[in-house]
VMD Tcl script that draws the C-alpha trace (Angstrom):
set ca {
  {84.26 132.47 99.50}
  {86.48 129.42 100.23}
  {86.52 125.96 97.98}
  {87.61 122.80 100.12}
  {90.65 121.10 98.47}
  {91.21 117.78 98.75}
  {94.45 116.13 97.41}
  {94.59 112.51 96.68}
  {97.92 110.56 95.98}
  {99.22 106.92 96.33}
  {101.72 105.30 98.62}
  {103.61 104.66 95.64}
  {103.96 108.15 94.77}
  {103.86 110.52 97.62}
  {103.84 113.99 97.34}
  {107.43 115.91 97.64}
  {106.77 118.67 99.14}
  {104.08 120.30 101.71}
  {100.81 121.58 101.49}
  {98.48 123.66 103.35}
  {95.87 121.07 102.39}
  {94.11 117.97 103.84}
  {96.15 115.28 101.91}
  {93.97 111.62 101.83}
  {97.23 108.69 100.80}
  {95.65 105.47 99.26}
  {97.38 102.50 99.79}
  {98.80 100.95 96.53}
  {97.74 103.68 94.18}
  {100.81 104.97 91.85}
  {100.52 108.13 89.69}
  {96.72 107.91 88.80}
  {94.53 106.88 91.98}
  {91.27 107.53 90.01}
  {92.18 104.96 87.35}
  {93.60 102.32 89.67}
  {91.62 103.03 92.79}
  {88.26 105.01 91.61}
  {86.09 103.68 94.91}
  {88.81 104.74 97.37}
  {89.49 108.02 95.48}
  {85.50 108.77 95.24}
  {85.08 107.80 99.19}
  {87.59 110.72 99.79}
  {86.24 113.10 97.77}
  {82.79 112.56 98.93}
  {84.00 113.24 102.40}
  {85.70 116.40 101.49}
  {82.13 117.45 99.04}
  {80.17 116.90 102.31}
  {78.21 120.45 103.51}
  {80.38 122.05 105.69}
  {78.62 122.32 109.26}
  {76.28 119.65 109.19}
}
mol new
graphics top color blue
foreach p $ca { graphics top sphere $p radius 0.5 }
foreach p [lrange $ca 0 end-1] q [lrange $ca 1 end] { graphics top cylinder $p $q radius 0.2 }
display resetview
């Protein structure tokens, strides 16, 4: 069984290292892009929650 991941950070605090992940940057968001940017962060996720092969 595989789980999609999905990693959501801000422009204003990137990751530092890579990932083996899809990584989805909003523009503007700090530390805490669900509290600053919830719409952008939920758009992403959705995306990533969609059935795979459809």
């Amino acid at each position: 069984m595989s789980i999609p991941v999905q990693i959501v950070v801000g422009t204003a605090d990137p990751l530092v290292t890579t990932v083996d992940h899809p990584v989805a940057e909003i523009a503007g968001a700090g530390h805490y892009p669900p509290l600053t940017h919830p719409s952008q962060v939920a758009r992403h996720l959705g995306a990533a929650s969609a059935p795979i092969g459809t």
